[in-house]
C-alpha atoms as one frame of an Amber mdcrd trajectory, in Angstrom:
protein
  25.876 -20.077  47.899  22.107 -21.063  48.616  21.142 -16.860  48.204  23.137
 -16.365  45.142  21.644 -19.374  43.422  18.215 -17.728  44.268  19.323 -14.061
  43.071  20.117 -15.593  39.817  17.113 -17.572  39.382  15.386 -15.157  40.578
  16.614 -12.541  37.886  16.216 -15.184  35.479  12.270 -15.342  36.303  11.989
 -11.685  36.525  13.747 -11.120  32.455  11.622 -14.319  31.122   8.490 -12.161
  32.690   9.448  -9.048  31.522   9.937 -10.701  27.740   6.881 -12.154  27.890
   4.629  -9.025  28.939   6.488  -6.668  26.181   4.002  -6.058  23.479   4.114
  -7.572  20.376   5.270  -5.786  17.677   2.767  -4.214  15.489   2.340  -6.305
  11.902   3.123  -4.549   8.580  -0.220  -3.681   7.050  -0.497  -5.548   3.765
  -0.163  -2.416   1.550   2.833  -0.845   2.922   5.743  -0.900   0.134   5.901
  -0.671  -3.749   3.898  -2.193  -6.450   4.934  -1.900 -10.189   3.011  -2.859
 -13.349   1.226  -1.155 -16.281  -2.157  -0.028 -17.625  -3.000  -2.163 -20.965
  -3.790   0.720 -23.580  -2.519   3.617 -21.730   0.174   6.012 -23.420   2.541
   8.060 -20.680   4.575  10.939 -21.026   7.542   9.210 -20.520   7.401   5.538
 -19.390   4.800   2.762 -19.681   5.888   1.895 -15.869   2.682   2.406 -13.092
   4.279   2.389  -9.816   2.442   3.105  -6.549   4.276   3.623  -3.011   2.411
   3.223   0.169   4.477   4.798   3.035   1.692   4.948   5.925  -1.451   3.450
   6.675  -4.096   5.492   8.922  -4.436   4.406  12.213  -8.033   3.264  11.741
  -6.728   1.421   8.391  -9.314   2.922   6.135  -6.257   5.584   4.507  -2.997
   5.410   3.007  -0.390   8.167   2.097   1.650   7.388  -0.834   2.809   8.238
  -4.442   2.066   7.473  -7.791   3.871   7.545 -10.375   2.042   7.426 -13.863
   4.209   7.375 -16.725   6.671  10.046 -15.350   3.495  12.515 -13.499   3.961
  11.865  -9.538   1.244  12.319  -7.207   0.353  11.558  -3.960  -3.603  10.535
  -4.275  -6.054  10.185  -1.499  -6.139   5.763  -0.937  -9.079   4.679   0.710
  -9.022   1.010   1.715 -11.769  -1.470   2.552 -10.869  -4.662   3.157  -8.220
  -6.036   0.383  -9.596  -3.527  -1.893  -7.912  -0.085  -2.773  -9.190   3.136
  -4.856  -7.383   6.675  -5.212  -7.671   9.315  -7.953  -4.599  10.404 -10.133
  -4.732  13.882 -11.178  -7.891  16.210 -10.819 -12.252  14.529 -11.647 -12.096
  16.014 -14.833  -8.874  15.065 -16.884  -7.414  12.244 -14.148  -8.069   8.607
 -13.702  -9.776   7.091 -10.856  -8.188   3.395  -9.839  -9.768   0.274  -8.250
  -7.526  -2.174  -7.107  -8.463  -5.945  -5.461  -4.865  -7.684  -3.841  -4.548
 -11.166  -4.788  -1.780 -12.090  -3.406   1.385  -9.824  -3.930  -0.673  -8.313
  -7.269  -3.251  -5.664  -7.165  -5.511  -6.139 -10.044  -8.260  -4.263 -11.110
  -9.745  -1.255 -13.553  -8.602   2.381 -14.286 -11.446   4.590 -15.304  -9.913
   7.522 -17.551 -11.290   9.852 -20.276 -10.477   9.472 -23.815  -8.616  12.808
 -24.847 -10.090  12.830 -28.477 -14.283  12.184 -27.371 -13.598  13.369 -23.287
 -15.845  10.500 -22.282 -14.839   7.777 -19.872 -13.060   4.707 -20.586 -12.197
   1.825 -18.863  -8.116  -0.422 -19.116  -7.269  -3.274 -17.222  -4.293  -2.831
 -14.762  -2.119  -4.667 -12.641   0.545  -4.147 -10.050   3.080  -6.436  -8.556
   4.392  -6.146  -4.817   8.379  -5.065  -5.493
Protein backbone atom coordinates (compact mmCIF):
# COMPACT_ATOMS: atom_id res chain seq x y z
CA UNK A 1 0.00 0.00 0.00
CA UNK A 2 3.04 2.20 1.25
CA UNK A 3 4.65 1.91 -2.76
CA UNK A 4 1.45 2.65 -4.44
CA UNK A 5 0.79 5.70 -2.32
CA UNK A 6 4.34 6.83 -3.45
CA UNK A 7 3.75 5.91 -7.31
CA UNK A 8 0.83 8.15 -7.18
CA UNK A 9 2.35 10.96 -5.47
CA UNK A 10 5.01 10.53 -7.20
CA UNK A 11 3.18 10.90 -10.68
CA UNK A 12 1.37 13.62 -9.18
CA UNK A 13 4.83 15.62 -8.64
CA UNK A 14 6.14 14.59 -11.92
CA UNK A 15 2.55 16.18 -14.05
CA UNK A 16 2.54 19.42 -11.59
CA UNK A 17 6.43 19.70 -12.91
CA UNK A 18 5.83 19.02 -16.25
CA UNK A 19 2.80 21.86 -16.21
CA UNK A 20 4.84 24.14 -14.76
CA UNK A 21 8.00 23.95 -17.19
CA UNK A 22 5.58 24.02 -20.47
CA UNK A 23 6.05 27.37 -22.04
CA UNK A 24 3.74 29.93 -21.86
CA UNK A 25 1.74 30.58 -24.58
CA UNK A 26 2.78 33.29 -26.83
CA UNK A 27 0.44 36.71 -26.30
CA UNK A 28 -1.65 38.06 -29.22
CA UNK A 29 0.24 41.04 -30.56
CA UNK A 30 -1.98 44.09 -30.11
CA UNK A 31 -2.71 44.54 -33.87
CA UNK A 32 -3.78 41.19 -34.83
CA UNK A 33 -7.66 41.30 -35.92
CA UNK A 34 -10.00 43.89 -37.64
CA UNK A 35 -10.46 47.53 -37.26
CA UNK A 36 -13.38 49.43 -39.00
CA UNK A 37 -14.02 53.18 -39.32
CA UNK A 38 -13.93 55.92 -42.00
CA UNK A 39 -11.84 58.73 -43.50
CA UNK A 40 -13.72 62.25 -42.82
CA UNK A 41 -13.90 63.78 -46.48
CA UNK A 42 -13.02 60.82 -48.45
CA UNK A 43 -15.44 59.59 -51.36
CA UNK A 44 -15.10 55.54 -52.22
CA UNK A 45 -16.10 53.64 -55.04
CA UNK A 46 -18.52 51.87 -53.30
CA UNK A 47 -18.72 52.22 -49.48
CA UNK A 48 -17.63 54.90 -46.99
CA UNK A 49 -16.45 51.75 -44.73
CA UNK A 50 -12.23 51.70 -44.06
CA UNK A 51 -11.53 48.35 -42.80
CA UNK A 52 -8.01 47.01 -42.15
CA UNK A 53 -7.20 43.18 -41.28
CA UNK A 54 -4.01 42.24 -39.64
CA UNK A 55 -3.48 38.42 -40.01
CA UNK A 56 0.38 38.13 -38.98
CA UNK A 57 2.83 40.05 -37.25
CA UNK A 58 6.72 39.58 -38.21
CA UNK A 59 8.63 37.78 -35.92
CA UNK A 60 10.80 40.76 -34.99
CA UNK A 61 7.34 42.82 -34.62
CA UNK A 62 8.39 45.65 -36.84
CA UNK A 63 5.80 44.07 -39.98
CA UNK A 64 2.37 43.08 -40.46
CA UNK A 65 0.57 41.26 -43.40
CA UNK A 66 -2.92 42.24 -43.85
CA UNK A 67 -5.70 43.81 -46.06
CA UNK A 68 -7.31 46.88 -46.65
CA UNK A 69 -10.19 47.53 -47.75
CA UNK A 70 -10.87 51.21 -48.97
CA UNK A 71 -14.23 51.86 -50.08
CA UNK A 72 -14.60 48.53 -52.04
CA UNK A 73 -10.43 48.55 -53.54
CA UNK A 74 -8.63 45.63 -51.41
CA UNK A 75 -5.06 45.60 -50.87
CA UNK A 76 -2.67 44.09 -48.89
CA UNK A 77 -0.10 47.16 -48.00
CA UNK A 78 3.32 46.87 -46.56
CA UNK A 79 2.55 47.80 -42.26
CA UNK A 80 5.48 48.84 -40.57
CA UNK A 81 5.06 49.15 -36.80
CA UNK A 82 7.00 51.04 -34.15
CA UNK A 83 5.83 50.95 -30.99
CA UNK A 84 1.81 51.60 -30.85
CA UNK A 85 2.18 53.38 -34.02
CA UNK A 86 1.29 51.93 -37.56
CA UNK A 87 1.89 53.30 -41.32
CA UNK A 88 1.23 51.37 -44.75
CA UNK A 89 0.53 52.74 -48.24
CA UNK A 90 -2.82 51.99 -50.15
CA UNK A 91 -2.41 51.82 -53.75
CA UNK A 92 0.83 52.93 -55.70
CA UNK A 93 3.23 56.81 -54.40
CA UNK A 94 1.63 58.54 -57.01
CA UNK A 95 -2.29 58.19 -56.99
CA UNK A 96 -2.54 56.12 -53.36
CA UNK A 97 -2.74 57.27 -49.82
CA UNK A 98 -0.16 56.79 -47.29
CA UNK A 99 -1.75 56.11 -43.51
CA UNK A 100 -0.42 56.90 -39.99
CA UNK A 101 -2.11 55.35 -37.33
CA UNK A 102 -1.42 55.87 -33.20
CA UNK A 103 -3.67 52.91 -31.03
CA UNK A 104 -5.39 54.37 -28.20
CA UNK A 105 -6.94 51.88 -26.86
CA UNK A 106 -9.07 49.56 -29.21
CA UNK A 107 -9.06 52.81 -31.86
CA UNK A 108 -6.33 53.64 -34.22
CA UNK A 109 -6.42 57.27 -34.86
CA UNK A 110 -4.45 59.26 -36.96
CA UNK A 111 -3.96 61.08 -40.65
CA UNK A 112 -4.31 59.82 -44.31
CA UNK A 113 -2.15 61.74 -46.69
CA UNK A 114 -3.88 61.50 -50.29
CA UNK A 115 -3.81 63.65 -53.47
CA UNK A 116 -6.62 65.74 -54.52
CA UNK A 117 -7.77 64.31 -58.02
CA UNK A 118 -8.77 67.83 -59.43
CA UNK A 119 -5.09 69.93 -58.33
CA UNK A 120 -2.89 66.26 -57.84
CA UNK A 121 -1.34 67.82 -54.77
CA UNK A 122 -1.41 66.24 -51.34
CA UNK A 123 -4.00 66.49 -48.82
CA UNK A 124 -4.40 65.54 -45.51
CA UNK A 125 -8.26 63.74 -43.62
CA UNK A 126 -8.55 62.67 -40.27
CA UNK A 127 -9.26 58.88 -39.77
CA UNK A 128 -10.16 56.50 -37.29
CA UNK A 129 -10.53 52.80 -36.80
CA UNK A 130 -12.19 50.77 -34.16
CA UNK A 131 -10.92 47.19 -32.99
CA UNK A 132 -14.08 44.79 -34.32
Amino acid sequence: MIGLQRRHFTLAGLATLAGASAPAQAQQHWLIGTWVGRTEKVRARVTEDRTLTVTRISADGTSAVGTFNAGGVVVRPRITIAGDRISFVSGSASSGATYELTRRGNELTGVRTGHAVASGRPNQTNITLVRQ
